[in-house]
C-alpha positions as CSV (number, residue, x, y, z in Angstrom):
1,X,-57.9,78.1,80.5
2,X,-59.0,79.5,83.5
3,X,-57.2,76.7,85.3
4,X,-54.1,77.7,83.9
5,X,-55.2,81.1,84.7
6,X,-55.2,80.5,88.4
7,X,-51.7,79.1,88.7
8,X,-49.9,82.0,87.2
9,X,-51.8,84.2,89.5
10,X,-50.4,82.3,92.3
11,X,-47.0,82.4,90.9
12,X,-47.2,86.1,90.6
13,X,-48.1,86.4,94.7
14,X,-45.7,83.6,95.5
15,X,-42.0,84.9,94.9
16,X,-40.6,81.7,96.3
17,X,-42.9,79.7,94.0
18,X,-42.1,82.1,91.1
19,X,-38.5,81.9,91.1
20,X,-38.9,77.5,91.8
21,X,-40.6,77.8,88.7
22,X,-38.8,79.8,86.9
23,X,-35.6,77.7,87.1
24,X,-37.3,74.7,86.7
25,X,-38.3,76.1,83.7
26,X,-35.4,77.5,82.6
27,X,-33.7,74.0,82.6
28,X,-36.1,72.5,80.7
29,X,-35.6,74.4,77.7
30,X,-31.6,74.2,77.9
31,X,-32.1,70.7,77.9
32,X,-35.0,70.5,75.2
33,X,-32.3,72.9,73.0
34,X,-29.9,70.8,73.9
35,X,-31.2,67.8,72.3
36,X,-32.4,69.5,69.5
37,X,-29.1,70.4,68.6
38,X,-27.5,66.9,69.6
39,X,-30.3,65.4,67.1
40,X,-29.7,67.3,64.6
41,X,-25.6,66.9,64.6
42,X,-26.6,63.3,64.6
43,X,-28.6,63.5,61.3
44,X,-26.6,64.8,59.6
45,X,-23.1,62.7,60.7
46,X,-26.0,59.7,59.8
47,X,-26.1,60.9,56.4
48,X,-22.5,61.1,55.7
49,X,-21.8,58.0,57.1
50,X,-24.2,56.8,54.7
51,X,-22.6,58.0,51.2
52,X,-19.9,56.7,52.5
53,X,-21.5,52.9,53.0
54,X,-23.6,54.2,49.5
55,X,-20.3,54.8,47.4
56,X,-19.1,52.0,45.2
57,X,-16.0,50.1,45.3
58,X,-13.6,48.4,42.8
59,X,-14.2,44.6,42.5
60,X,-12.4,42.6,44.8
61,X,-11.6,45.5,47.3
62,X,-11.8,44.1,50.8
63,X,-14.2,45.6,53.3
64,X,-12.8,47.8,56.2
65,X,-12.8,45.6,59.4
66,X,-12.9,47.9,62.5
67,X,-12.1,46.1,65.9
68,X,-13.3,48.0,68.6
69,X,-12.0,47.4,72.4
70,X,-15.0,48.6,74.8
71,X,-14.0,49.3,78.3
72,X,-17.6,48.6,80.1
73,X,-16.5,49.9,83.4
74,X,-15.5,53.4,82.0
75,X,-17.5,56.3,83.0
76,X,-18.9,54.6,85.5
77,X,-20.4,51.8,83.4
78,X,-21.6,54.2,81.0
79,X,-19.7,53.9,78.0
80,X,-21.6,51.0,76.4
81,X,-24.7,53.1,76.2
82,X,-23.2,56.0,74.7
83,X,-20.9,53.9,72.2
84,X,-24.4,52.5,71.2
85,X,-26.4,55.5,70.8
86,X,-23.4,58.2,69.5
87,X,-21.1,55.9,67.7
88,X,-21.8,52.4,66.6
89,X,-24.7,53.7,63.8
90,X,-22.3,56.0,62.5
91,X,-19.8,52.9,61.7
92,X,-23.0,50.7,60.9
93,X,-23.8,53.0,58.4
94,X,-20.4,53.9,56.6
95,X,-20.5,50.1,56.0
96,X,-17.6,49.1,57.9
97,X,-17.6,45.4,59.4
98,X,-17.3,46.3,63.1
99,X,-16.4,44.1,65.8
100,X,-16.9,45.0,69.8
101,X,-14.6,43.5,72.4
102,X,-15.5,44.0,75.5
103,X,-12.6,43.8,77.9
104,X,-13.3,41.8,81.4
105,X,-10.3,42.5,83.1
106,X,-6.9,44.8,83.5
107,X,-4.3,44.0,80.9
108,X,-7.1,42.3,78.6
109,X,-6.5,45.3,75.8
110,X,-2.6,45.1,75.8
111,X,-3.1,41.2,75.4
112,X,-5.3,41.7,72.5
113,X,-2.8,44.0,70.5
114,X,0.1,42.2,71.3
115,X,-2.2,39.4,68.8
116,X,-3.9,41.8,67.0
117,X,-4.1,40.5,62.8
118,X,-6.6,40.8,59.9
119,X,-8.2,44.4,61.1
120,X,-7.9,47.5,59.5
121,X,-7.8,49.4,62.9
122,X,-8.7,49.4,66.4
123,X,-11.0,52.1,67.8
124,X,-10.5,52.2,71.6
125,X,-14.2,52.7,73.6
126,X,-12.6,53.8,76.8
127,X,-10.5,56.2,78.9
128,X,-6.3,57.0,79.2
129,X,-5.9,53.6,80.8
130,X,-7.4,51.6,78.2
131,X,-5.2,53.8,75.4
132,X,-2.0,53.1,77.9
133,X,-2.7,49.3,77.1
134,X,-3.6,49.3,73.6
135,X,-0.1,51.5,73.2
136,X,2.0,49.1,75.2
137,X,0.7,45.9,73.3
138,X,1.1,47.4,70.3
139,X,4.5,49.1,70.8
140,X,5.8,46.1,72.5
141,X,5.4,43.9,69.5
142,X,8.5,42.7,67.6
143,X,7.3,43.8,64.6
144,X,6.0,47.0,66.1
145,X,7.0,49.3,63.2
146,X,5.0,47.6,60.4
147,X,2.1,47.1,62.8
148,X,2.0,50.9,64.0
149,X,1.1,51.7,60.4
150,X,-0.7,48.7,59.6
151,X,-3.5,49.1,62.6
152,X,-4.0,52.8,63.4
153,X,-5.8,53.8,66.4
154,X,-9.2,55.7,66.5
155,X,-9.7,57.5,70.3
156,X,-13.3,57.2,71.6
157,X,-13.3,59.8,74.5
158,X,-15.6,57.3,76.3
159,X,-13.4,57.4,80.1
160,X,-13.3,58.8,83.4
161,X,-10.5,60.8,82.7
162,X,-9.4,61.3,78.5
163,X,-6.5,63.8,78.5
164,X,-4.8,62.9,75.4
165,X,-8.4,62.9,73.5
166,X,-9.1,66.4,75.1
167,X,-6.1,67.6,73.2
168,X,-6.7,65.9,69.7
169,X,-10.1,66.7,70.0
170,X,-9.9,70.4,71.8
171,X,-12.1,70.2,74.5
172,X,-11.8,70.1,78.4
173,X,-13.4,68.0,81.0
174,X,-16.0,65.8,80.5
175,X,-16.4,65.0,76.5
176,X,-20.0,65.4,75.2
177,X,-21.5,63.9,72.2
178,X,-20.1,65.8,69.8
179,X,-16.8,64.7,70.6
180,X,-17.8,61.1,70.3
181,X,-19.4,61.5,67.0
182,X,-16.5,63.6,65.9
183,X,-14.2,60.5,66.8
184,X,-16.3,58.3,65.0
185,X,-16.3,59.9,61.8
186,X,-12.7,60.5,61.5
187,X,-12.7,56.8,61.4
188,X,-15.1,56.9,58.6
189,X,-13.7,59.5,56.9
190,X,-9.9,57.3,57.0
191,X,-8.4,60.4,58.1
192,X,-5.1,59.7,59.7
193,X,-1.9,61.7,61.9
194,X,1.0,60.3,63.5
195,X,1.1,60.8,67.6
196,X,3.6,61.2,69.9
197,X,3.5,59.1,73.1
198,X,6.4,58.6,76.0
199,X,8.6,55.1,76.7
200,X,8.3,54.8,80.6
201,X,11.4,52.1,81.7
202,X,11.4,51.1,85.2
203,X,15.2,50.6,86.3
204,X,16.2,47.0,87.2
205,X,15.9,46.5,90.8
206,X,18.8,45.2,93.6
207,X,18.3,40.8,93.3
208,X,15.9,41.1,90.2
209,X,16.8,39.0,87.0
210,X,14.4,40.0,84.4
211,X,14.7,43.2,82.6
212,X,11.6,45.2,83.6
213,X,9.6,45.2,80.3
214,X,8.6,49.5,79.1
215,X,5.0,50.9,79.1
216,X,4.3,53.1,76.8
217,X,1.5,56.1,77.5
218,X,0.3,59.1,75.4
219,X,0.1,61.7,77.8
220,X,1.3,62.1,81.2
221,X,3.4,60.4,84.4
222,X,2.1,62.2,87.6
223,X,3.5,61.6,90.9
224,X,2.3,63.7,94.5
225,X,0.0,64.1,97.1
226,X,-2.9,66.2,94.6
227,X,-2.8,63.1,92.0
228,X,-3.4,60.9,95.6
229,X,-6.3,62.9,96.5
230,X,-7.6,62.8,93.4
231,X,-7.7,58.8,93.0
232,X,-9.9,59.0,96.2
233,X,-12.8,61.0,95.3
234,X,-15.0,58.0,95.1
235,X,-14.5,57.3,99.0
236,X,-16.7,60.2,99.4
237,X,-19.3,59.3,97.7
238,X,-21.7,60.3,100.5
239,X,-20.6,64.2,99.3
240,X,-22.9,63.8,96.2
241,X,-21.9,66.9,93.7
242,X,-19.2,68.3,95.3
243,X,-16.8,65.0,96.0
244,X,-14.4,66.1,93.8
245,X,-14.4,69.2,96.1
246,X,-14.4,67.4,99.3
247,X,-11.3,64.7,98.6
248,X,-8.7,67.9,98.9
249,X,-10.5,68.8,102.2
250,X,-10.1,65.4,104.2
251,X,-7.1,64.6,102.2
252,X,-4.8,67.2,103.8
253,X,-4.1,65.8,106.5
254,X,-3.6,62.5,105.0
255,X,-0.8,59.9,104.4
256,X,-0.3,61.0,100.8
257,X,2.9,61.7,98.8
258,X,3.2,65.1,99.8
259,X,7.1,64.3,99.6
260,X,8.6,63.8,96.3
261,X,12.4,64.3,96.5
262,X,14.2,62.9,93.5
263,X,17.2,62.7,91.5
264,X,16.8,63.7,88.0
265,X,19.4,63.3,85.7
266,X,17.9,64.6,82.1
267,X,19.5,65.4,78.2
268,X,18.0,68.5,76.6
269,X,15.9,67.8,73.9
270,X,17.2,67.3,70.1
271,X,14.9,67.1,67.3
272,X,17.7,64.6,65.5
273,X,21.4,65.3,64.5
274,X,24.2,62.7,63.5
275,X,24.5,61.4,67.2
276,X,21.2,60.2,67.7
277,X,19.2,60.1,64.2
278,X,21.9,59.0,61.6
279,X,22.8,55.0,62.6
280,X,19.3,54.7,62.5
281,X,18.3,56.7,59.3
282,X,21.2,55.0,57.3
283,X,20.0,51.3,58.9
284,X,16.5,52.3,57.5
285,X,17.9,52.7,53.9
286,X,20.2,50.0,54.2
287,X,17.5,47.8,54.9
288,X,15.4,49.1,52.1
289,X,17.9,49.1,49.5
290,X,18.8,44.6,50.0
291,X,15.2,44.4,49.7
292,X,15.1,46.7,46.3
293,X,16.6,43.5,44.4
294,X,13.9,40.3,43.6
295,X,15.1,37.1,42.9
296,X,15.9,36.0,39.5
297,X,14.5,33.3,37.7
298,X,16.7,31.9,34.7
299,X,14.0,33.1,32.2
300,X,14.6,36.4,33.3
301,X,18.2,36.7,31.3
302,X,16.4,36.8,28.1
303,X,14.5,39.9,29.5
304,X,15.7,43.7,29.4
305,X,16.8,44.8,32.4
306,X,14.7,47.7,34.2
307,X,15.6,49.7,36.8
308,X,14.0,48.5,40.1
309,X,11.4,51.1,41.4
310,X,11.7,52.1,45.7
311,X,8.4,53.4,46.9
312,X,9.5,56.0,49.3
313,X,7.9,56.1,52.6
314,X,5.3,58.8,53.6
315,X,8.1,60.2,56.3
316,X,10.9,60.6,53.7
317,X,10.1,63.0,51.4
318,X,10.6,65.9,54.3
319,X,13.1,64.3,56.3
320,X,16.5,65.7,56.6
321,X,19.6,63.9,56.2
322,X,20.1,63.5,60.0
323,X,24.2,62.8,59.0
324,X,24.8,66.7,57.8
325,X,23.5,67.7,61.7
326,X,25.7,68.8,64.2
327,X,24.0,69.3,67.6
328,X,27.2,69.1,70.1
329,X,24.8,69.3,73.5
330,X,22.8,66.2,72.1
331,X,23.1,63.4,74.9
332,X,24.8,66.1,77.3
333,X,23.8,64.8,80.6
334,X,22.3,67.6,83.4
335,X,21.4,66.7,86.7
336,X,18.5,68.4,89.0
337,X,17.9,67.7,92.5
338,X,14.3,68.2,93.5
339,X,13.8,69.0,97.5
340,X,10.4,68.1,98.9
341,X,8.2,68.8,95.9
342,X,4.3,67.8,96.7
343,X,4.3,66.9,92.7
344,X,6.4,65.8,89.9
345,X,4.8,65.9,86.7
346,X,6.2,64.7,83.0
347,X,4.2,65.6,80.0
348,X,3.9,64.8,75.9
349,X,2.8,67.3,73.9
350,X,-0.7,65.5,74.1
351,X,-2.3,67.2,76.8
352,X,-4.3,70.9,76.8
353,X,-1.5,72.6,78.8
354,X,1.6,71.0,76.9
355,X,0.3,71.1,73.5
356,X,2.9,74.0,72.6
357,X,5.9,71.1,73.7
358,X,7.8,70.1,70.9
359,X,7.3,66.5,69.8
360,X,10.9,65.3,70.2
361,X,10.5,66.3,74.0
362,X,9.1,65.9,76.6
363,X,7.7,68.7,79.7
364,X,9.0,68.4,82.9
365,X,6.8,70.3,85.9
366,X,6.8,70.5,89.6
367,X,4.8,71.6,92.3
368,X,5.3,73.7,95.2
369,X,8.0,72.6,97.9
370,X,6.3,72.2,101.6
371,X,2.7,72.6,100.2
372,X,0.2,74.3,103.0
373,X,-2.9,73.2,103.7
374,X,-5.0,76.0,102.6
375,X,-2.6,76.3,99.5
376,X,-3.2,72.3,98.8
377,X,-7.0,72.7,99.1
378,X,-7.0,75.6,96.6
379,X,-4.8,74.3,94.2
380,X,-6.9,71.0,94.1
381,X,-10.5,73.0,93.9
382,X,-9.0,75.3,91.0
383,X,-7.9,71.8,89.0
384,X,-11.7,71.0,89.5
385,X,-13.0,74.0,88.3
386,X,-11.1,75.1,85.7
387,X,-9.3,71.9,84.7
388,X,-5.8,73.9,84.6
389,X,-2.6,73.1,86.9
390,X,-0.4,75.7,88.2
391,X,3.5,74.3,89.1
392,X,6.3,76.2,90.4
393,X,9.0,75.2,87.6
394,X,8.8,74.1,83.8
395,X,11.2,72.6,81.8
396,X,11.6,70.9,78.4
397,X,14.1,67.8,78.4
398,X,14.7,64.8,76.1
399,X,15.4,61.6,78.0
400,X,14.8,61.8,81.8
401,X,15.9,59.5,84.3
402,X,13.9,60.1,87.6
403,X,15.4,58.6,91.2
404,X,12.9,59.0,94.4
405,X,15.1,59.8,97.5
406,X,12.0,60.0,99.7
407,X,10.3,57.3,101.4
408,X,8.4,55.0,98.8
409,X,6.3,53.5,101.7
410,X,3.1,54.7,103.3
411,X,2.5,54.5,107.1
412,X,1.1,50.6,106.6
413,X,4.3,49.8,104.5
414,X,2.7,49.7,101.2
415,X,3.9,51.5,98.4
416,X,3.5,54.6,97.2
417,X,2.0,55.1,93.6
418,X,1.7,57.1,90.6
419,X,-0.2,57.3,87.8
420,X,1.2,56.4,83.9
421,X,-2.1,57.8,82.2
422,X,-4.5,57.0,84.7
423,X,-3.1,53.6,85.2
424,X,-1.8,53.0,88.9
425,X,2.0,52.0,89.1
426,X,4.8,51.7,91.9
427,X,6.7,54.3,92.5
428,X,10.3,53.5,91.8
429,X,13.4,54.4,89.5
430,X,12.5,54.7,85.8
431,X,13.8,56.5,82.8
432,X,11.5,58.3,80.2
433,X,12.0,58.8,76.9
434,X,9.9,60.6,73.9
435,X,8.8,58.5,70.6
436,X,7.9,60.9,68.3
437,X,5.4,59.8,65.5
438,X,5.4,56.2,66.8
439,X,2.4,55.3,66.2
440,X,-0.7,56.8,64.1
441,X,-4.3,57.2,65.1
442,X,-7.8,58.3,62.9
443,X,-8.1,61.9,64.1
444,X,-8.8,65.1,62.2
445,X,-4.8,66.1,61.8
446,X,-3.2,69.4,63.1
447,X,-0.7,68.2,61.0
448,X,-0.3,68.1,57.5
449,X,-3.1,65.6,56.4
450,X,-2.6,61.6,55.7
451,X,-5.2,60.3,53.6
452,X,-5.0,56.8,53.3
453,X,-4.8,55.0,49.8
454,X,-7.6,53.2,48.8
């Protein structure tokens, strides 16, 4: 006692030790509250994964077989540790057969769903890249329609960078552990909504002879000189703490994209009218009504007839006959010139600053023409800080064909790139395109609910 005595009468003639103290003291109990919370979210996501494992099943129901992609290089070789800790007992204890694939290399994820058979969904452990690849194996599939609804997609926010989670899950900048449990348990829960994602086209080049094959991403396509710096805030790693400060400083005076004239020929968007909707509504019910009729088996003439039963889809109750739409500027082509933008931006509705955009369309944004230093270093610190964007000029389109007119080469004679979704691509010709509802993922819907059928 006396002991403990004599140290708070030092701290009381000591200012600078008083106020060390103090703080040191004061983080301690934010982080001892801080567990306690995280622990007690945990125990009680633990117990409702377990009435769910607890609850019996018809006889001869087949378990729920969850493949899960693990990106072990995300979050700096992180995420394995936190999917232990703040997701895998949560599908352990729900009872679902769970199996972990640990990708090794780029383009390992978008091979697997390209093969993907006998799951009943894929939970992707990893950032926007690893989504982009699960999304463009899965979309490029021939029989990508059935598949879409037969594997939907849980989003772990496990990444570096997790925009499209951020806006499912409502959060911004780095996800914590609620968000990961969250995640989990909408997988648990079978709670399902369609999303929107973007069909990025690269136009055929002079002397090629394959058909460049689409990628398909969630969020965003970003090309200028701030998504450059951006890419390089691990150079500086020797600026620990502020190197996501520090890339804007040394980067502006750098070789970056700072110019990004194009020619953008766009259509204005259409939510579906007897131009673009109608073939393809009345091929959909074409298709479903020579598939209404089984065979007949010669025993079956001394059987009444009944009257063949159609299922309806889940999407056809509240859709509208796309043939009694008249929308005379669908497919009405605009063209835009952009001078020497230092950023060309195109959005889904799946990010925190676009989730207001329609999801038959698609948000087009630019940055500032001739971009200062000063005004480059700001606007880079305040996307740090406060995670939101400012650009000169917004609009919404449907398809978008985007043509650089400025140099694609760097001083060395490499080329430039951009970023589909966090996922590093040449910058060249390409056309963009929004496909609403084309796929559907385990999330907590904004949308009218979709419980699966058990």
């Amino acid at each position: 006692m006396a002991r403990l005595i004599r140290i708070f009468q030092a701290l009381r003639r000591h200012k600078k030790k008083t106020v060390f103290f103090s703080a040191v003291l004061g983080a301690g109990l934010n982080y001892a509250h801080e567990k306690y919370k995280e622990n007690n979210m945990m125990r009680e996501l633990c117990e409702e994964a377990m009435s769910y494992g607890e609850m019996s099943r018809p006889l001869g129901e087949p378990d729920r077989h969850i493949t899960v992609l693990l990106n072990p290089a995300a979050q700096d070789g992180k995420s394995k540790a936190m999917f232990d800790k703040y997701c895998a007992p949560l599908l352990h204890l729900a009872g679902l057969k769970v199996a972990v694939v640990r990708t090794e290399h780029e383009g390992q994820a978008r091979d697997l769903m390209a093969i993907m058979e006998k799951t009943s969904g894929v939970v992707v452990a990893g950032g926007d890249g690893t989504l982009a690849e699960v999304l463009t194996g899965l979309l490029r599939r021939p029989d990508h329609k059935e598949a879409s609804r037969k594997f939907p997609i849980g989003i772990l926010p496990l990444g570096s960078t997790n925009t499209a989670a951020s806006a499912i899950w409502g959060f911004m900048g780095a996800s914590k552990p609620i968000h990961l449990a969250e995640a989990t348990m909408a997988v648990v829960r079978d709670l399902r909504r369609p999303l929107d994602v973007m069909e990025i086209t690269p136009h055929k080049a002079a002397g090629q002879e394959e058909t460049p094959q689409s990628v398909f991403a969630a969020s965003e396509v970003v090309w200028g000189a701030l998504r450059d710096a951006a890419t390089r805030k691990d150079n500086y790693w020797y600026w620990p703490g502020v190197k996501k400060y520090m890339t804007y400083v040394f980067s502006s005076y750098k070789d970056l994209s700072w110019d990004c004239s194009a020619e953008v020929e766009y259509s204005l968007p259409c939510s579906g009218c007897s131009r673009c909707r109608a073939q393809s509504q009345l091929e959909v019910k074409t298709g479903d009504s020579s598939a209404q009729e089984p065979k007949r088996r010669w025993w079956m003439n001394y059987l009444p007839r009944t009257k063949p039963v159609v299922q309806k889809k889940e999407s056809e109750d509240d859709e509208p006959d796309y043939s009694l739409i008249t929308n005379e500027s669908c497919g009405e082509q605009h063209h835009l010139s952009l001078g020497r933008a230092s950023e060309v931006v195109v959005m889904t509705r799946n990010t925190p600053q676009s989730s207001n955009t329609p999801p038959y369309a698609l948000a087009l944004r630019t940055g500032v023409e001739d971009i200062g230093a000063m005004d480059f270093i700001s606007e880079g610190w305040n996307r740090e800080w406060s995670g939101v964007r400012n650009y000169v000029e917004e609009r919404l389109v449907g398809q978008v064909s985007i043509s650089p007119t400025a140099s694609t080469t760097n001083e060395q004679g490499e080329e430039r790139e951009l970023s589909i979704d966090s996922e590093n691509f040449e910058v060249r010709p390409m056309t963009i395109r929004p496909r609403p509802k084309a796929v559907t993922i385990f999330a907590v819907p904004s949308t009218p609910l979709v419980q699966a059928a058990s």
